[in-house]
N, C-alpha and C positions, 0 to 999 in steps of 0.2 A: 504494500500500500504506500502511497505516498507520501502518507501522514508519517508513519514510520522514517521516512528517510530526508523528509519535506521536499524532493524534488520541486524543481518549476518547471522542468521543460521535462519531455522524453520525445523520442525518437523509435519509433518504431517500422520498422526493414518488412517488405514484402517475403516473409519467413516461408524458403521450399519453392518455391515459384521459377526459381532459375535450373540448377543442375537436379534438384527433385522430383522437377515437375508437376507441384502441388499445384493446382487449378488455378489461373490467375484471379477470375472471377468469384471464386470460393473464398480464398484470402482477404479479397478486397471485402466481401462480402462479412465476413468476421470481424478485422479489422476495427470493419465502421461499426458493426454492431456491438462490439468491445467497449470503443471509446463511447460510442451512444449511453450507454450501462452505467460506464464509469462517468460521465456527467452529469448523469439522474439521477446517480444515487449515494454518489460520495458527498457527502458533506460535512465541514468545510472539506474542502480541494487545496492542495499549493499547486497543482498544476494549472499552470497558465496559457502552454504553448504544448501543442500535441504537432510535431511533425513526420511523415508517411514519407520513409526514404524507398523510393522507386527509382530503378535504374533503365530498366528495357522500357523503348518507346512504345511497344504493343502493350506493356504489363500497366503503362503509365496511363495509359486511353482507358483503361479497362476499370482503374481507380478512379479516375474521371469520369467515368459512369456512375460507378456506385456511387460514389462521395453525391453527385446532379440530385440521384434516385433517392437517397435517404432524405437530403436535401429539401426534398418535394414531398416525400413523406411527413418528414419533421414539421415543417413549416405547413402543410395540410391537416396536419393532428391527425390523422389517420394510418391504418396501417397500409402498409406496401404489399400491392398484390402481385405475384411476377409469374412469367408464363415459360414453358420448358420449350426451346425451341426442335428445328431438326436435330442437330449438333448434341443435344442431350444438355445444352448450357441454359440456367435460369436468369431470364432477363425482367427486369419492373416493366410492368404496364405504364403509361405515362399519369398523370397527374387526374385527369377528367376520367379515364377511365377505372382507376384504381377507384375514383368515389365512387362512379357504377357500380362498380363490382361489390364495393362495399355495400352501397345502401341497400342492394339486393340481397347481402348476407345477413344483413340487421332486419329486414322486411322479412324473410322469411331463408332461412340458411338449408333448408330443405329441397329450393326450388332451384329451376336450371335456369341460365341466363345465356343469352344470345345477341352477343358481341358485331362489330366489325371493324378488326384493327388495321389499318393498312387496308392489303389489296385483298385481305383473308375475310372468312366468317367464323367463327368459334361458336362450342357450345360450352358451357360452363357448369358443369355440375359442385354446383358448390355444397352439398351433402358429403361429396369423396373427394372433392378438391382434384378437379380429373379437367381436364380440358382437352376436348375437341377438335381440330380442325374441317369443323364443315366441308371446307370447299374442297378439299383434297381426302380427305375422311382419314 
C-alpha cells in the first residue's frame, strides 16, 4: 500500500506483453481496472501521479483505447459493456451504446436486445451475456 511506504508517484510497465506474450488488451484492460480500484477506494492516497510505461507502438494504441473506454465509462457513471470480436479480443461498445445496453439490462436483464453497430446487426442476450452477430450469424 502506499500509505505504508507514502509513495507519490508509481510507475507501472505493461507487465508480459512483450517476450510473454500476455495479451496486450488484457493488461491494458487490468491495469486501468487496478488503478480504477485503487482510487475508489484508498483513502487518504499519497499517490498523486500514476504513470503506464509502454514501449511498443501497437501495445501503446491498445492502452489508448482502454484508458478513451474507461474514460467514457467513468465519466458516464455506468458500466462498460464490451463485445468479443472475430479475433476472440474484447472490445467497449462506445458511449450511447453501452447506455442501451445498459438500460435494457436495468428494464429487464432477462430480455434480448437488438443492436446495430457499424455495418453489423447483433442480438444481445443479456440473461447469458452471449452476443450474436445477426448479419453473418
Amino acid at each position: 500500500s502506499d500509505l505504508k511506504v507514502g509513495a507519490q508517484s508509481i510507475a507501472l510497465p505493461a507487465l508480459g506483453t512483450g517476450m510473454f506474450g500476455f495479451p496486450a488488451d488484457e493488461c491494458a484492460r487490468i491495469t486501468f481496472d487496478v488503478i480504477h480500484s485503487h482510487v475508489t477506494s484508498v483513502s487518504p492516497s499519497s499517490i498523486q501521479s500514476i504513470r503506464i510505461v509502454v514501449r511498443d507502438p501497437a501495445c501503446v494504441e491498445v492502452f489508448q483505447k482502454e484508458a478513451d473506454a474507461q474514460a467514457c465509462a467513468v465519466l458516464a457513471g455506468l458500466p462498460e459493456w464490451r463485445y468479443q470480436d472475430d479475433k476472440g479480443e474484447f472490445s467497449p461498445y462506445d458511449a450511447d451504446l453501452s447506455r442501451q445496453i445498459e438500460a435494457a439490462y436495468q428494464a429487464n436483464p432477462l430480455n434480448k436486445l437488438h443492436i446495430n453497430h457499424g455495418e453489423y446487426f447483433y442480438s444481445i442476450d443479456l440473461q447469458r451475456n452471449v452476443q450474436m452477430n445477426t448479419s453473418t450469424g
